[in-house]
VOSE-653915 format. One record per residue (C-alpha): residue number from 1; x, y, z negated. Coordinates in nm, 2 decimals. Each point is the difference from the previous one (the first is absolute). Layout:
<pts>
@seq: NUM | xx: X | yy: Y | zz: Z
...
</pts>
This chain:
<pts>
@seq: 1 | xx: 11.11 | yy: 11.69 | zz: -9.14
@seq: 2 | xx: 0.02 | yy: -0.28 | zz: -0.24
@seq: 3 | xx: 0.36 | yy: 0.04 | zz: -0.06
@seq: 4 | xx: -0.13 | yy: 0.38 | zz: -0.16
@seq: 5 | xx: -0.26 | yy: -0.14 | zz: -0.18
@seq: 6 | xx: 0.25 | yy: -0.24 | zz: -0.18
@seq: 7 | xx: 0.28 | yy: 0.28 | zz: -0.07
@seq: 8 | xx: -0.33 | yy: 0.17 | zz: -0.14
@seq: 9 | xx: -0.07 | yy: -0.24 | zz: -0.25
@seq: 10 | xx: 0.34 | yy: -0.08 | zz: -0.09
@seq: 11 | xx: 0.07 | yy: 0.34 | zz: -0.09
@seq: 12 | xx: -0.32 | yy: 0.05 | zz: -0.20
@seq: 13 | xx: 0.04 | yy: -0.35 | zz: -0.23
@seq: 14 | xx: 0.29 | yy: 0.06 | zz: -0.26
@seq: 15 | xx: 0.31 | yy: -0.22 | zz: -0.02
@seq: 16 | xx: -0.10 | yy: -0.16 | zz: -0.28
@seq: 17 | xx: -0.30 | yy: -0.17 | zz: 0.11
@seq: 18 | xx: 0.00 | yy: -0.39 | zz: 0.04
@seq: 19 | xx: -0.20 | yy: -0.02 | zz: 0.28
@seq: 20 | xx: -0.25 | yy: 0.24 | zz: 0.27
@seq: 21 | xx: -0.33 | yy: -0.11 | zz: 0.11
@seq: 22 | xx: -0.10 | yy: 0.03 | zz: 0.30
@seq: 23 | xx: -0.28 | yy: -0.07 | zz: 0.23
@seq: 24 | xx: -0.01 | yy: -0.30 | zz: 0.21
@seq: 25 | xx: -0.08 | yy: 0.17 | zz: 0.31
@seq: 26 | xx: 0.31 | yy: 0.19 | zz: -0.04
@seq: 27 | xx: 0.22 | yy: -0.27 | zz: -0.01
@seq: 28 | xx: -0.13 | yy: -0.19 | zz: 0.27
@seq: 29 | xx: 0.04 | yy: 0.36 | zz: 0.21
@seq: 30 | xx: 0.36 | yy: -0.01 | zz: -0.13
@seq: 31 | xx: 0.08 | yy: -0.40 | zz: 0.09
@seq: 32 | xx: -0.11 | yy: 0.08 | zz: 0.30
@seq: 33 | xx: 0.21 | yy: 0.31 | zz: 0.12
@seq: 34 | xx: 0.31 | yy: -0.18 | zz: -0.15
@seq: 35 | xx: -0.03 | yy: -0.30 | zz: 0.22
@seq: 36 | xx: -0.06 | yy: 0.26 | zz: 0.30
@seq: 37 | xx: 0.33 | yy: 0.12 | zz: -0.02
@seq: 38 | xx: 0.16 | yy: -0.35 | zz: 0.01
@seq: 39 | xx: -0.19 | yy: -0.08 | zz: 0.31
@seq: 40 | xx: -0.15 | yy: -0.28 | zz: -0.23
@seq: 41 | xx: -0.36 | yy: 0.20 | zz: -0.04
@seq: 42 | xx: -0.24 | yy: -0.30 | zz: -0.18
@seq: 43 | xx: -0.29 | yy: 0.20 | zz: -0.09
@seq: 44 | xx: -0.19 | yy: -0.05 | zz: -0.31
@seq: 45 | xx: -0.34 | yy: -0.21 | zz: 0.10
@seq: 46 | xx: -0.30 | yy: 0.19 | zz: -0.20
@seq: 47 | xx: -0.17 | yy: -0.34 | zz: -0.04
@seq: 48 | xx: 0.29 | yy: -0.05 | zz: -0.29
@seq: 49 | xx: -0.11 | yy: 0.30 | zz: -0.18
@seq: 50 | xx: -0.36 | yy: -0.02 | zz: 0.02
@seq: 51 | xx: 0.02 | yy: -0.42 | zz: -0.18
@seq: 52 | xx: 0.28 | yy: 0.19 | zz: -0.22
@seq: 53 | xx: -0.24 | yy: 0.23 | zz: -0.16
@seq: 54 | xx: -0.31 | yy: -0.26 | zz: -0.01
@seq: 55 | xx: 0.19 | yy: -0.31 | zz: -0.12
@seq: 56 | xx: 0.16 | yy: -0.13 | zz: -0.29
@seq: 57 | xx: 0.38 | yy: -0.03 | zz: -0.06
@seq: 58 | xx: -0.02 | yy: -0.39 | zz: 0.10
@seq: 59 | xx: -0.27 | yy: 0.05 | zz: 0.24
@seq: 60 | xx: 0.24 | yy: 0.25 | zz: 0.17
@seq: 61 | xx: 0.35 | yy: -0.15 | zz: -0.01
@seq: 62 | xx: -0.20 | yy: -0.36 | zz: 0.14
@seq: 63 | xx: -0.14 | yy: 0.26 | zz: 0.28
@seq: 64 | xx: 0.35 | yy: 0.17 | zz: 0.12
@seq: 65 | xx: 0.19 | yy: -0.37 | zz: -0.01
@seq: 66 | xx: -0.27 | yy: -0.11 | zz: 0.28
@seq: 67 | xx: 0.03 | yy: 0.35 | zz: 0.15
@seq: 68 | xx: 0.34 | yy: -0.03 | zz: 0.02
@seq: 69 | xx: -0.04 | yy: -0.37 | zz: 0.15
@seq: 70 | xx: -0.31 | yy: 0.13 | zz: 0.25
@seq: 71 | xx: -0.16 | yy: -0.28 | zz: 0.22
@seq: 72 | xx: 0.26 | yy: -0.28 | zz: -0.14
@seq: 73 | xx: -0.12 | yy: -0.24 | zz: -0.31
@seq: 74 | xx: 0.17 | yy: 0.05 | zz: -0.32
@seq: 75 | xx: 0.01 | yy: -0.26 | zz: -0.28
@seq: 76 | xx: -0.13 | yy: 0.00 | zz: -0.30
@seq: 77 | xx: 0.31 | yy: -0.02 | zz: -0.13
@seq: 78 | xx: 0.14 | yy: 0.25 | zz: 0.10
@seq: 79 | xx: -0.34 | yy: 0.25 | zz: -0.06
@seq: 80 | xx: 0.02 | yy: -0.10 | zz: -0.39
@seq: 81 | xx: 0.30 | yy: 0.11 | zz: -0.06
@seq: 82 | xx: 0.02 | yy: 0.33 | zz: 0.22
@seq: 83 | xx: -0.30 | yy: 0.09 | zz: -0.25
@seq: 84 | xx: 0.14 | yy: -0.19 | zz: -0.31
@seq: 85 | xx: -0.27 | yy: -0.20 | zz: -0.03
@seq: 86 | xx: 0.03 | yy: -0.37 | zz: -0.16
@seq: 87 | xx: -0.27 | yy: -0.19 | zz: 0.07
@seq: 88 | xx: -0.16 | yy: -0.09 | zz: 0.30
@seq: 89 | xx: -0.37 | yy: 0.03 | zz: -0.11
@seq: 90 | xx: 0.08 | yy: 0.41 | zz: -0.10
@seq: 91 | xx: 0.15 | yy: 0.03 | zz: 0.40
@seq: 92 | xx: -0.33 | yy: -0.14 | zz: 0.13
@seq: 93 | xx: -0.19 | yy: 0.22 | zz: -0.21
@seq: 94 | xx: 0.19 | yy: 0.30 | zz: 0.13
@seq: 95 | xx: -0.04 | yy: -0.10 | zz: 0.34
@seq: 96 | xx: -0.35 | yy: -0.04 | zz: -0.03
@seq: 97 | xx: -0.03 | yy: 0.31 | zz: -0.16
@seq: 98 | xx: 0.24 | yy: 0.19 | zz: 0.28
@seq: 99 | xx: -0.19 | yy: -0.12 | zz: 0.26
@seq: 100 | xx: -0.32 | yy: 0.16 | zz: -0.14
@seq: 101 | xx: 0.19 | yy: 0.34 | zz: 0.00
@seq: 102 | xx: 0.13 | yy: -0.02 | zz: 0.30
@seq: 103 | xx: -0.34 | yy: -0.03 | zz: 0.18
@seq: 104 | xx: -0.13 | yy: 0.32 | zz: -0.16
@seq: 105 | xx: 0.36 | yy: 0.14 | zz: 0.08
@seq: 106 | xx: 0.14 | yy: -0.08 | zz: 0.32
@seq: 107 | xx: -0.31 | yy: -0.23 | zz: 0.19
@seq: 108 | xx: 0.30 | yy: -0.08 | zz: 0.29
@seq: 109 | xx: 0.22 | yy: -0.18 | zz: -0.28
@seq: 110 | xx: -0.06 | yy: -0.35 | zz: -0.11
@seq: 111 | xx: 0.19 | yy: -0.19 | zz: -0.22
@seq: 112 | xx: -0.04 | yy: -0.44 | zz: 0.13
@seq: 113 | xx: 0.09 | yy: -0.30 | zz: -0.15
@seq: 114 | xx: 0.24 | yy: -0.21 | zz: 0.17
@seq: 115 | xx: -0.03 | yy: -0.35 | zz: -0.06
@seq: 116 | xx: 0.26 | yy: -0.16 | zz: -0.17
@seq: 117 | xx: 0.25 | yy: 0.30 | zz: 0.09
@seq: 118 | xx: -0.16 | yy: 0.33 | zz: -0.20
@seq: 119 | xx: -0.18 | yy: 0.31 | zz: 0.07
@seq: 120 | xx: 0.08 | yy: 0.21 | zz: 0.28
@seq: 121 | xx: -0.14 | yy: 0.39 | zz: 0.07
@seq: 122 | xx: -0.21 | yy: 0.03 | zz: 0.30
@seq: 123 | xx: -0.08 | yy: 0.29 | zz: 0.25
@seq: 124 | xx: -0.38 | yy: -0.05 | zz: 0.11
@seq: 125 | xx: -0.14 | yy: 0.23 | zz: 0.29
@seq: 126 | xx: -0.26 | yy: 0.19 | zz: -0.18
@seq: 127 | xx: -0.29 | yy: 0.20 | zz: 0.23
@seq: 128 | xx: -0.14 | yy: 0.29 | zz: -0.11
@seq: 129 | xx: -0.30 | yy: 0.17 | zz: 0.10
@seq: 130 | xx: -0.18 | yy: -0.30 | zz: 0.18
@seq: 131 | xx: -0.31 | yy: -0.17 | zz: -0.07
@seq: 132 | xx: -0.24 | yy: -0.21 | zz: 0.18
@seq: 133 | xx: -0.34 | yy: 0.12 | zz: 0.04
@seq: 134 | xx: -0.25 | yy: -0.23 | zz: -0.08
@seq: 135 | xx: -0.18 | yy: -0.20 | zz: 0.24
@seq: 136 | xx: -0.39 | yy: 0.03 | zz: 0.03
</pts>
């Protein structure tokens, strides 16, 4: 299915062209059938491409380095220069600013400061669909 879909484009872009786009849905579909046949299937997580398309560039490349590093604190350090950023008032600033879009985005994400060791991406348990009824 996907492998038709790429011969399909390849044969309707011409040789000379530099590059193709592509969706990003279409890529992730492809990633993932890849991995499949090595046995090494790693799926594509949609919370990626839903900050992808609401974030900025910085915003984004901070996001996947704590993705990558889930539930384990990563230093600033090492955050300012996966996003090629130089000072350490502009990471707090993007952090702040992440953390904003990530509660609109994904509500069970949550990005914490670790003292003295960094920021580390959380998992929260997130209910839906329950609320207490007032008392009388």
């Amino acid at each position: 299915m996907i492998k038709d879909e790429l011969a399909r484009i390849l044969h309707a872009v011409p040789e000379h062209a530099g590059y193709v786009t592509v969706q990003r849905k279409f890529l992730a579909k492809l990633y993932d059938e890849l991995n499949s046949d090595n046995g090494d299937a790693r799926p594509v997580d949609n919370r990626l491409l839903a900050v992808e398309r609401q974030t900025t560039k910085i915003e984004y490349l901070l996001f996947r380095k704590l993705f990558e590093q889930r539930n384990r604190p990563v230093s600033p350090g090492s955050l300012m220069s996966a996003a090629n950023i130089s000072s350490i008032y502009s990471l707090w600033v993007h952090i702040v600013r992440l953390r904003q879009k990530l509660a609109l985005l994904c509500p069970e994400l949550k990005i914490e400061t670790v003292r003295k060791r960094g920021y580390q991406l959380m998992e929260k348990e997130v209910r839906y669909g329950q609320q207490t009824q007032p008392t009388a």
